[in-house]
N, C-alpha and C positions, 0 to 999 in steps of 0.2 A: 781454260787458258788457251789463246790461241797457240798457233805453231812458232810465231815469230818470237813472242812472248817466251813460251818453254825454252827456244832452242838459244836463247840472251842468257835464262836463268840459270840453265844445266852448265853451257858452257861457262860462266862465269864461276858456276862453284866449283867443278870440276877442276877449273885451273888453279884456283883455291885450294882448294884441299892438297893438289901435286906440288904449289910453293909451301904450303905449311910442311906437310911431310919431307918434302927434301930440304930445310930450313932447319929439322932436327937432325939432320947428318950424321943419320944412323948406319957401321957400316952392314948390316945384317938384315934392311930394309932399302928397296929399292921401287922409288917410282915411277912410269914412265906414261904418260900421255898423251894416247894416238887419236888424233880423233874426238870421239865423244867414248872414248874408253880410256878408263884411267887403271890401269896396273902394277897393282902392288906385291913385287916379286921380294919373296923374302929369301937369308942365305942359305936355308936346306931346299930350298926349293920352290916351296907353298907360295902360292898366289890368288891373293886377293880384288878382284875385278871390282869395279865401279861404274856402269855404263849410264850414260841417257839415251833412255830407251823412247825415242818420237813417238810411235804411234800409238803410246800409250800413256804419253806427255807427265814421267815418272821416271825418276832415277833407283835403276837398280845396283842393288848390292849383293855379292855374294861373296862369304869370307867361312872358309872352313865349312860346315855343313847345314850354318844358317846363310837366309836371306830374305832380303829386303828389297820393298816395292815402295819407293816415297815421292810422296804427291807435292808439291809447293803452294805451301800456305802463305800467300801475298802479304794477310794481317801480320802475320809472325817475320815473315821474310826468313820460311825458315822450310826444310823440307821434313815433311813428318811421314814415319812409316803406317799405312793405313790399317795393318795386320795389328802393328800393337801401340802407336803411338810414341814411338821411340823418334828423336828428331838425328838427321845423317850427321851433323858431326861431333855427338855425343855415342853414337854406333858405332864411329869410326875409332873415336876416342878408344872406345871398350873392346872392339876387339883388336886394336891393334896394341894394346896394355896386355892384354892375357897371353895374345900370342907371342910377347916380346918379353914376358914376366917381370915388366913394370911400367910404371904412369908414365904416359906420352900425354903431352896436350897439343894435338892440331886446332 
């Protein structure tokens, strides 16, 4: 994937994923989008980061003491994690349900 390419797709989902999460108007879930970093500040504290990462033309994730490295697959129009085949917003889904101790659908 080119540069031009990655940095349409990243950004596009990114801001995606911050209108679906602020769209459930949680008030114990908070998230703010600087950039190509999406942050999701929760109300004890915990913060879960979302970044695209250019020079490795892959969106990271890191939530709690897992993460994720995810490639975008064009055929899928989807990003999938390379370590385990997890796609980012069924990831995002999961851990933001366990950390909140119920089902969100972003």
């Amino acid at each position: 994937m080119d540069r031009k390419t990655f940095v349409t797709e990243a950004d596009r989902t990114l801001a995606d994923l911050e209108r679906r999460i602020a769209d459930l108007e949680l008030e114990q879930l908070e998230p703010d989008l600087a950039g190509d970093v999406l942050t999701l500040e929760f109300a004890d504290g915990t913060k879960f980061i979302i970044n695209a990462h250019s020079a490795a033309r892959q969106i990271w994730m890191a939530a709690g003491t897992e993460a994720w490295h995810f490639d975008y697959d064009a055929e899928r129009d989807a990003w999938i994690a390379s370590k385990n085949g997890d796609e980012l917003y069924d990831a995002v889904r999961r851990v933001l349900s366990d950390k909140l101790g119920f089902s969100v659908d972003v």
